[in-house]
Backbone as JSON, one array per atom type, in Angstrom:
{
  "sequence": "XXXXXXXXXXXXXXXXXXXXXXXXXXXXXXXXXXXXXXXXXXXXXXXXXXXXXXXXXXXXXXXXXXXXXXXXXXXXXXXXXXXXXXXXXXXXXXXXXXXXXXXXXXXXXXXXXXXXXXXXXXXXXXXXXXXXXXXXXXXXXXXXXXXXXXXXXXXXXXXXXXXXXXXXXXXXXXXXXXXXXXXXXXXXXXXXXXXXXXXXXXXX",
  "N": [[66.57, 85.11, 115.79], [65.6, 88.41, 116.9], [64.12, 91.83, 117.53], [63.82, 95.29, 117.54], [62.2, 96.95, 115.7], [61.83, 100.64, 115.54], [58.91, 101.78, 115.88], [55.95, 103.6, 115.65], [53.57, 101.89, 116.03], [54.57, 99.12, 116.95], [54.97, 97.93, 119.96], [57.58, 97.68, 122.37], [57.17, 96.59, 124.89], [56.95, 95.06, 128.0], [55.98, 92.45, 127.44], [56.59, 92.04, 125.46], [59.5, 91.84, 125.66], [59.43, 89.29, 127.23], [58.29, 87.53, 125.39], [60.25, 87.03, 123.24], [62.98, 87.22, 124.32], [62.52, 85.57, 126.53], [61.1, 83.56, 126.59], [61.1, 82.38, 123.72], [61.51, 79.92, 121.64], [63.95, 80.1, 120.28], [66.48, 81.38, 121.33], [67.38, 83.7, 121.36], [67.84, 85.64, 123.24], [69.05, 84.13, 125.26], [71.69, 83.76, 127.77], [73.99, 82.75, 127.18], [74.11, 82.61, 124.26], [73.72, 85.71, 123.73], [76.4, 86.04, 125.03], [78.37, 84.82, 123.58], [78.49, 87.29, 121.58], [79.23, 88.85, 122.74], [81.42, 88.3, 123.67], [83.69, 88.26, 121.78], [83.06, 90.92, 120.28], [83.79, 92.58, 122.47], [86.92, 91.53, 122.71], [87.83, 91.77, 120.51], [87.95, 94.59, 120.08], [89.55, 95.29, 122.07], [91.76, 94.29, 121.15], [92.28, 96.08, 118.83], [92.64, 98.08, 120.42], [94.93, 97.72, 121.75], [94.74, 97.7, 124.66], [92.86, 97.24, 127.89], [89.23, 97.49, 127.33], [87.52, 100.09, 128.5], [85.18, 101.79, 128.04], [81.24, 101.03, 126.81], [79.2, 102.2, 125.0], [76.01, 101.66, 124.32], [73.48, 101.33, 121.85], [70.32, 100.98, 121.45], [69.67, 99.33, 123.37], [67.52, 98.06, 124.72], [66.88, 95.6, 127.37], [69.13, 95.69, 128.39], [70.91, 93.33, 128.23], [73.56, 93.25, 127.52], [75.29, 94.1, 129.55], [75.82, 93.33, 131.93], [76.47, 90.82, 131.48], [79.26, 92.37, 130.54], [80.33, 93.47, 132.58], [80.65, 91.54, 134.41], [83.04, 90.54, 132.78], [84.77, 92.52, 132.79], [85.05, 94.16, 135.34], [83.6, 97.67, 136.63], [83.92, 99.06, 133.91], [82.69, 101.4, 132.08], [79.52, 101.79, 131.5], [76.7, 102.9, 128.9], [73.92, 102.79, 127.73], [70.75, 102.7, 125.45], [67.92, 103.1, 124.77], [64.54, 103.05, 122.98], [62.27, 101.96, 124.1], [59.97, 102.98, 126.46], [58.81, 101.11, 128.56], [61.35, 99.91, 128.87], [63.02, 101.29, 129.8], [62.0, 103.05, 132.36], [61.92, 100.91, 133.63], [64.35, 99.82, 134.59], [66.06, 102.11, 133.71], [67.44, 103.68, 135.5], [68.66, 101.57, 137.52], [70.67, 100.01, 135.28], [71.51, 101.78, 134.16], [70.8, 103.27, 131.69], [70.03, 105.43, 129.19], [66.72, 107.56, 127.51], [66.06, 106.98, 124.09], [67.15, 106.89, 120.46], [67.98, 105.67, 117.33], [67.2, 107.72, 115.51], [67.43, 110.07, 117.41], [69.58, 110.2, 118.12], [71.95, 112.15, 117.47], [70.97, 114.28, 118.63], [71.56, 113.41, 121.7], [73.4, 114.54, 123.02], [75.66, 112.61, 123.76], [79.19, 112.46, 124.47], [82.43, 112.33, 123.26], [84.48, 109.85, 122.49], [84.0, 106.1, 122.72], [85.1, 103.1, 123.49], [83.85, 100.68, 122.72], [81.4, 100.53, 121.21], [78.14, 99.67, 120.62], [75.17, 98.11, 118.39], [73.3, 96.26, 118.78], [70.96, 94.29, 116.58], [69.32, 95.86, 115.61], [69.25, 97.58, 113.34], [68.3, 96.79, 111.13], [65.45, 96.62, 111.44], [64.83, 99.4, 111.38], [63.71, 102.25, 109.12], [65.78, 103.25, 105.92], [66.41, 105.77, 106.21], [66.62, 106.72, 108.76], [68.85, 104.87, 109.71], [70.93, 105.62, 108.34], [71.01, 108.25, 109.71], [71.44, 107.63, 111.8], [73.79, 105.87, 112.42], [75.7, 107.72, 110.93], [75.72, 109.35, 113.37], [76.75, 107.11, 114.89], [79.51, 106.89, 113.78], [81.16, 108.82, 114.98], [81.56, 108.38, 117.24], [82.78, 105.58, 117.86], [85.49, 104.56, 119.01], [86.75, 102.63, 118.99], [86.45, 99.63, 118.26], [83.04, 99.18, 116.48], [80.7, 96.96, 116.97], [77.89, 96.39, 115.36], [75.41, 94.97, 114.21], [73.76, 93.93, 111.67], [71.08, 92.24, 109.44], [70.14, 90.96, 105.96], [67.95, 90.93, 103.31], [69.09, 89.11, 101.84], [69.68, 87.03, 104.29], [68.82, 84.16, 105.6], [66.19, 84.34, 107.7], [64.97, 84.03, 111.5], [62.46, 84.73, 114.0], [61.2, 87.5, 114.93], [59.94, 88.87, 112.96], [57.88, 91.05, 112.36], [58.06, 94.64, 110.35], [60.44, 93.76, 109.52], [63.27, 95.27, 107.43], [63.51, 94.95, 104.1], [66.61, 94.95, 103.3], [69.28, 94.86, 100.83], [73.06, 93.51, 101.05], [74.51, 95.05, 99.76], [73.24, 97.49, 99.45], [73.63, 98.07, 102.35], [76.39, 97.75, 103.3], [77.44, 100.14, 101.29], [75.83, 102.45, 103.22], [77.35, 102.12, 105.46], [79.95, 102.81, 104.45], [79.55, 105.25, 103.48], [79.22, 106.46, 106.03], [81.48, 106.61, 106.99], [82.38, 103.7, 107.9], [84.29, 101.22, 108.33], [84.48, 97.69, 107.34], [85.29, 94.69, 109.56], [84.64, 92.05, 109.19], [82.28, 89.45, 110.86], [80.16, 91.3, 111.83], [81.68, 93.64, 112.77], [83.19, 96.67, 112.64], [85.13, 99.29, 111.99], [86.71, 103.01, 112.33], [88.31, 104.89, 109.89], [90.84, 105.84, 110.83], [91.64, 103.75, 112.41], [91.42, 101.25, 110.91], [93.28, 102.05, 109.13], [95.46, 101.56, 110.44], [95.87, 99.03, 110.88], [96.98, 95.71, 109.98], [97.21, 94.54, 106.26], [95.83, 91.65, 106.19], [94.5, 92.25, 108.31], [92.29, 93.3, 107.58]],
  "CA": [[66.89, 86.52, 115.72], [64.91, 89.2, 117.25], [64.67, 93.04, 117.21], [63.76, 96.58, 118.37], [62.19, 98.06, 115.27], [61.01, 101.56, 116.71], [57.54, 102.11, 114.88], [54.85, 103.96, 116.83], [52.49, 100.73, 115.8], [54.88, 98.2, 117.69], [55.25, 98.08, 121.24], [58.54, 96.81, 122.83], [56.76, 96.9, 126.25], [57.37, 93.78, 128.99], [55.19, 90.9, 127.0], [57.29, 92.02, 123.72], [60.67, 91.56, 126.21], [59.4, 88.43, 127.68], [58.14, 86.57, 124.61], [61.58, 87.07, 122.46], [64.2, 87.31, 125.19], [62.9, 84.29, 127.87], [59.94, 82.44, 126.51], [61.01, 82.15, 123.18], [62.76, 78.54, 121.74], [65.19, 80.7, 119.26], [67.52, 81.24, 121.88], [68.06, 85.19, 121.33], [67.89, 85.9, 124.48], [69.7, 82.99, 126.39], [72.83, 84.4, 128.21], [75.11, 82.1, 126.2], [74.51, 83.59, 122.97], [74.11, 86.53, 124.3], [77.66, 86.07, 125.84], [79.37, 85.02, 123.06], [78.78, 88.38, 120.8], [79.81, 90.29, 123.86], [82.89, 87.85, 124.05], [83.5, 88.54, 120.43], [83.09, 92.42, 120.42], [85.38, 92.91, 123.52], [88.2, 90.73, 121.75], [88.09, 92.56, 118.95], [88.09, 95.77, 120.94], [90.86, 95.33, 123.1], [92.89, 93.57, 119.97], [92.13, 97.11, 118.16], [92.71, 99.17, 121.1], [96.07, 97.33, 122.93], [94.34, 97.79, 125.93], [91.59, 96.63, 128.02], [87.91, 98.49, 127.22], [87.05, 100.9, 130.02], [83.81, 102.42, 128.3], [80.84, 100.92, 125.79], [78.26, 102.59, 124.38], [75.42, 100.06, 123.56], [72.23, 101.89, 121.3], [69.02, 100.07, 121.11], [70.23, 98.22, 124.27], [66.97, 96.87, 125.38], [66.77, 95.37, 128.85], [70.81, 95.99, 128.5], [71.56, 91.91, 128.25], [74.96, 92.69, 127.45], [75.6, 95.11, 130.35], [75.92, 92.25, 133.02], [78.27, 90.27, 130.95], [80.65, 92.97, 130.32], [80.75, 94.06, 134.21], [81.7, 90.26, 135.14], [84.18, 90.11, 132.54], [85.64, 93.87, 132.88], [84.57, 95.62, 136.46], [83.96, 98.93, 136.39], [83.52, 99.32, 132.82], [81.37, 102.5, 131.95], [78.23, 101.52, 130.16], [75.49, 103.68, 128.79], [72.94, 102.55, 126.77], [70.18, 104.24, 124.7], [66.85, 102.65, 124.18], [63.22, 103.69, 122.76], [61.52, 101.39, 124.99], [59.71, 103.37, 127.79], [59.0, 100.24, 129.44], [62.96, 99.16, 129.7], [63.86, 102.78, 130.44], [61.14, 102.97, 133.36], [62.06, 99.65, 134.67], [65.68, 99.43, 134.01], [66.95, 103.01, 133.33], [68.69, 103.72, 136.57], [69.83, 100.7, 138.1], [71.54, 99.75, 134.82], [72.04, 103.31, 133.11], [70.16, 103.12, 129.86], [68.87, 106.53, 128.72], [65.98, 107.07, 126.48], [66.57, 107.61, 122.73], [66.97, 105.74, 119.55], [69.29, 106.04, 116.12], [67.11, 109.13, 115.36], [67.57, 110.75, 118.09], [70.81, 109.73, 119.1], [72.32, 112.75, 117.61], [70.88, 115.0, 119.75], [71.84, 113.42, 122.81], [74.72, 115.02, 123.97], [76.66, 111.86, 124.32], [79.88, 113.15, 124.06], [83.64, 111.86, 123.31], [84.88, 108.29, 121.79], [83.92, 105.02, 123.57], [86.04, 101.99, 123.35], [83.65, 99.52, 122.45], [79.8, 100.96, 120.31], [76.99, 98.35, 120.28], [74.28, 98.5, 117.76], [72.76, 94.66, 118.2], [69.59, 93.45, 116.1], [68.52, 96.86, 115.8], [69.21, 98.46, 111.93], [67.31, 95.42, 110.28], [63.94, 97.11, 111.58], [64.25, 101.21, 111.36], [63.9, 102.76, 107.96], [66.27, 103.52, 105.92], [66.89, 107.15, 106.2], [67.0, 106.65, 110.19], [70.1, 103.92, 109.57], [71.82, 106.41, 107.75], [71.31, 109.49, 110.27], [72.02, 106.86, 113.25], [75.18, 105.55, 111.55], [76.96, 109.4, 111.01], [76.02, 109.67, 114.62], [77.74, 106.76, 115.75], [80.77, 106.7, 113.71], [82.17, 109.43, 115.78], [81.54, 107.61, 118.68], [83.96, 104.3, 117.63], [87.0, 104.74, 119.4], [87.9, 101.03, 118.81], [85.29, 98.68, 117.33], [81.79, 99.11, 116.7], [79.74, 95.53, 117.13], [76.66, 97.11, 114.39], [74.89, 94.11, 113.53], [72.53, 93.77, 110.37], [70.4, 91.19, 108.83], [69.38, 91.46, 105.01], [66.94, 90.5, 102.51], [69.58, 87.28, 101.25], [69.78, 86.22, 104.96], [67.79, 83.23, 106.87], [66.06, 84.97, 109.54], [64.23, 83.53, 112.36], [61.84, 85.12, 114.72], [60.31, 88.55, 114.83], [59.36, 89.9, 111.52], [57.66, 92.32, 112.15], [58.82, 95.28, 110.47], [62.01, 93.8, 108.93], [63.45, 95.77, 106.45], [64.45, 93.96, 103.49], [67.76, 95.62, 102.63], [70.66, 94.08, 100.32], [73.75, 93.8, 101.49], [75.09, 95.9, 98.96], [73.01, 98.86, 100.53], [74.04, 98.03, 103.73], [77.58, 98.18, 102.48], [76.74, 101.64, 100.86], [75.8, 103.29, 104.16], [78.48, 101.8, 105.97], [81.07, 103.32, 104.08], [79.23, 106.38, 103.79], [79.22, 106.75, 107.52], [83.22, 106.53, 107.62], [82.87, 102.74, 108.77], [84.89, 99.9, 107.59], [83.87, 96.39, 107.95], [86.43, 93.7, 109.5], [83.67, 90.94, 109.34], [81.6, 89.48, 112.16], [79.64, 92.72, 112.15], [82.4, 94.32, 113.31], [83.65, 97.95, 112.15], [86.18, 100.34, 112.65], [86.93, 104.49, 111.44], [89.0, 105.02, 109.02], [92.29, 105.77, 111.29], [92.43, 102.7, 112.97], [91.82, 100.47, 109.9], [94.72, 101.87, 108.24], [96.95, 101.3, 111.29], [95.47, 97.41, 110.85], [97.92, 95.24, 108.45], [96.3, 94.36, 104.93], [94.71, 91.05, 106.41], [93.8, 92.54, 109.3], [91.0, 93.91, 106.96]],
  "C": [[65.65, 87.34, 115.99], [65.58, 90.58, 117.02], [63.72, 93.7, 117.37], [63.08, 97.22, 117.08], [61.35, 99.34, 115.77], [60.24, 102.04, 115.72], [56.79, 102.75, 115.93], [53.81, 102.41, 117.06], [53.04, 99.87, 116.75], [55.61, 98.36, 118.95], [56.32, 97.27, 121.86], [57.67, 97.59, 124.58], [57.13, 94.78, 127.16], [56.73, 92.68, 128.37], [56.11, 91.0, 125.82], [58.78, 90.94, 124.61], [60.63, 89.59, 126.57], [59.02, 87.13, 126.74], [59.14, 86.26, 123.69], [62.56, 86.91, 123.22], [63.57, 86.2, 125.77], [62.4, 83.33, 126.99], [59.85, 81.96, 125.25], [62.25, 80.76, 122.93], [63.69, 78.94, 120.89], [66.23, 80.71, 120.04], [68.31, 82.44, 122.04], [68.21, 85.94, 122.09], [68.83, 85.29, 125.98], [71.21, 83.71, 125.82], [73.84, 83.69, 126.94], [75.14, 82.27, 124.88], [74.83, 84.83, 122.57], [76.28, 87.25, 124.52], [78.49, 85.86, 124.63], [79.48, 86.45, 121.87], [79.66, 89.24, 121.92], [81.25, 89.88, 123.95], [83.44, 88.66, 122.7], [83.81, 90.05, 120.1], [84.27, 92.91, 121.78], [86.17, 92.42, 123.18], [88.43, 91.66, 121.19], [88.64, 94.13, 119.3], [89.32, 96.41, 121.31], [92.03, 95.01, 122.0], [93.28, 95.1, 119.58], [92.92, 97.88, 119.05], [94.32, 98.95, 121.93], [96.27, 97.77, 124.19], [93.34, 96.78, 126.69], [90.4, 97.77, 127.91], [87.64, 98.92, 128.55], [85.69, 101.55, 129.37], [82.98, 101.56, 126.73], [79.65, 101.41, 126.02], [76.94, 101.47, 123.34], [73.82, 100.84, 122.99], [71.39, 100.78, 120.73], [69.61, 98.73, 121.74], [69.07, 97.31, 124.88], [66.89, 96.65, 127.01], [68.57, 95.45, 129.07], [70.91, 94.23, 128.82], [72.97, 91.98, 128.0], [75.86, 93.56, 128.74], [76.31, 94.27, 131.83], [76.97, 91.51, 132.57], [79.58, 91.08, 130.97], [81.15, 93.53, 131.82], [81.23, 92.9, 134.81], [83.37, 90.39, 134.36], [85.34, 91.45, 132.55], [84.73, 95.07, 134.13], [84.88, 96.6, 136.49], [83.72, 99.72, 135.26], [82.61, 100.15, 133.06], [80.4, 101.82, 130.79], [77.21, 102.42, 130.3], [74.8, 102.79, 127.45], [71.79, 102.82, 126.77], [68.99, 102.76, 124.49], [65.39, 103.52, 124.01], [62.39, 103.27, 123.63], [61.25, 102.32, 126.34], [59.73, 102.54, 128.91], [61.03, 100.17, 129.86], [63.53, 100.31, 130.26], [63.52, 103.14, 131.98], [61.88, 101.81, 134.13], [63.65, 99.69, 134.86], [66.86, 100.76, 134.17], [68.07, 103.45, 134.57], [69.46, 102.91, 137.29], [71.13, 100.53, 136.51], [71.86, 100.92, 133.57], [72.03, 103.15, 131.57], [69.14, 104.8, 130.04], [68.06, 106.52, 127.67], [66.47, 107.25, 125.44], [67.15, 106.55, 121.49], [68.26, 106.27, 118.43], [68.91, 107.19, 115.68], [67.33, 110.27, 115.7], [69.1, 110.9, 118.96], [71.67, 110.81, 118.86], [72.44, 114.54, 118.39], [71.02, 114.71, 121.4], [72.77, 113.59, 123.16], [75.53, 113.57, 124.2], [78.37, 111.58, 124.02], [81.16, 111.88, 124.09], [83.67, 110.08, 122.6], [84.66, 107.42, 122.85], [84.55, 103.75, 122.48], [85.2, 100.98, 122.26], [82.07, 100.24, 121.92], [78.88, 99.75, 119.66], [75.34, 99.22, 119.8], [73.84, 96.89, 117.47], [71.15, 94.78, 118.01], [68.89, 94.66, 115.98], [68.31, 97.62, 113.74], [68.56, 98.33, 111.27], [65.78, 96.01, 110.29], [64.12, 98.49, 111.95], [64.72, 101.24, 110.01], [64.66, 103.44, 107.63], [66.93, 104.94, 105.87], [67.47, 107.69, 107.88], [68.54, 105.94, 110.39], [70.9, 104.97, 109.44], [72.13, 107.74, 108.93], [71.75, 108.66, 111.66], [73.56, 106.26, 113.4], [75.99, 106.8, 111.7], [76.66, 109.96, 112.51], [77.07, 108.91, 115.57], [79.18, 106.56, 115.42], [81.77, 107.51, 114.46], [82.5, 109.01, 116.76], [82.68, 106.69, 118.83], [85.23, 104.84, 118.09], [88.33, 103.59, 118.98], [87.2, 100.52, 118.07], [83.99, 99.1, 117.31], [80.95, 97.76, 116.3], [78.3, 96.34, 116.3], [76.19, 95.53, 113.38], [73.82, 94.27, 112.83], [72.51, 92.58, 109.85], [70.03, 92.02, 106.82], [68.53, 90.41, 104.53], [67.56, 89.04, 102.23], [69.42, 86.43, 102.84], [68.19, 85.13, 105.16], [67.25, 83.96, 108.08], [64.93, 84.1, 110.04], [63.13, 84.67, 113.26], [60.89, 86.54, 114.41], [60.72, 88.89, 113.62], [59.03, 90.61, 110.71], [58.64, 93.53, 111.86], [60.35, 95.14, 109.79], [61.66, 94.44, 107.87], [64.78, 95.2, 105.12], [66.01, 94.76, 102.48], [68.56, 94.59, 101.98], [71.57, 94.68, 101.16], [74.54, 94.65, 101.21], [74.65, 97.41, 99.75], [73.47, 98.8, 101.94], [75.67, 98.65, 103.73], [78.26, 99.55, 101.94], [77.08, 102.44, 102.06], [76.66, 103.14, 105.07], [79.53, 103.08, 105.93], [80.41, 104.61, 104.03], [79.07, 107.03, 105.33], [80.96, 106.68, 108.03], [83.39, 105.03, 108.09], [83.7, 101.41, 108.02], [84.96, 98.29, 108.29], [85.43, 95.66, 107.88], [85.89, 92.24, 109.67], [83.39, 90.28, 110.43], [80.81, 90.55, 112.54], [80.31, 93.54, 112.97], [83.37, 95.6, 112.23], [84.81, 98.84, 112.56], [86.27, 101.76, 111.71], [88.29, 103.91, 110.4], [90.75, 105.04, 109.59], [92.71, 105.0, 111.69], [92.29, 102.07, 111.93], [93.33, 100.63, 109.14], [95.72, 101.8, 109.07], [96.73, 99.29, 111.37], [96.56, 97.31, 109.55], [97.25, 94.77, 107.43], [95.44, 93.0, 105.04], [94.08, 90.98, 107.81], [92.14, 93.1, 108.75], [90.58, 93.96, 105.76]]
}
């Protein structure tokens, strides 16, 4: 497990990308793990939505690794995604449409209307918690269908980068969740409040 926390001190620049995503033996980077959250999160999506996903919203996307998967398995698909990284924005930002901006800032970016499918991978675990919380009531409006919002805490096993984790319980995690309108259907997967209650009682 790797991750994005956005500190001024730590640099996600091209040696950060290349020593966690290729060159590392964790594997957090290799397409096929990669691939199956993305499988995983579009399922869930489309289950939610009794459609197929036409738009996701992916914050603290990174070199966008899941942006390529979801265009094989759904062409056309609108993707935007939001990173702090100057480097991936510079290198990256226009072929695969990543604007700058982080969970702090995310509510000032104009990014308007409900998207199908809201990705928040490996990212919450490393920004402090008062940023979680204001990045969270930004994106619950966003969730149209599922939001994929993965977190690590203090009880888990973690592997890899370190730096920067923030050792939350799950209980707080839990906390801000629900204080953000979101409701967990496990797998780090979420939904608002209107579609949960159109879910049947072990749908959730």
């Amino acid at each position: 497990m790797t991750g994005r926390r956005e500190a001024a001190r730590k640099r996600y620049d091209a040696g950060y990308f290349e020593h966690w995503y290729r060159r590392s033996g964790l594997g957090v980077g290799q397409r096929a793990f990669v691939g199956r959250k993305v499988h995983l999160a579009l399922a869930a999506a489309e289950y939610v939505l009794g459609r197929r996903a036409r738009s996701v919203l992916d914050v603290g996307c990174g070199e966008a690794p899941w942006r390529a998967i979801l265009r094989r398995l759904r062409p056309g698909i609108e993707y935007l995604g939001v990173d702090s990284s100057a480097y991936a924005v510079a290198r990256f930002g226009r072929r695969r449409n990543i604007r700058p901006g982080s969970l702090a800032t995310l509510a000032s970016l104009r990014i308007g209307g409900r998207w199908d499918l809201v990705v928040c991978a490996d990212v919450l675990h490393y920004v402090p918690t008062a940023e979680v919380r204001a990045g969270l009531a930004a994106l619950a409006p966003r969730v149209g269908g599922v939001g994929f919002l993965e977190a690590f805490t203090r009880e888990d096993e973690i592997e890899g980068d370190r730096d920067g984790f923030q050792r939350r319980s799950r209980a707080q995690y839990r906390r801000m969740f629900a204080a953000a309108g979101l409701h967990p259907l496990g797998l780090h997967l979420y939904v608002r409040r209107t579609v949960r209650d159109s879910l049947v009682a072990l749908e959730r």
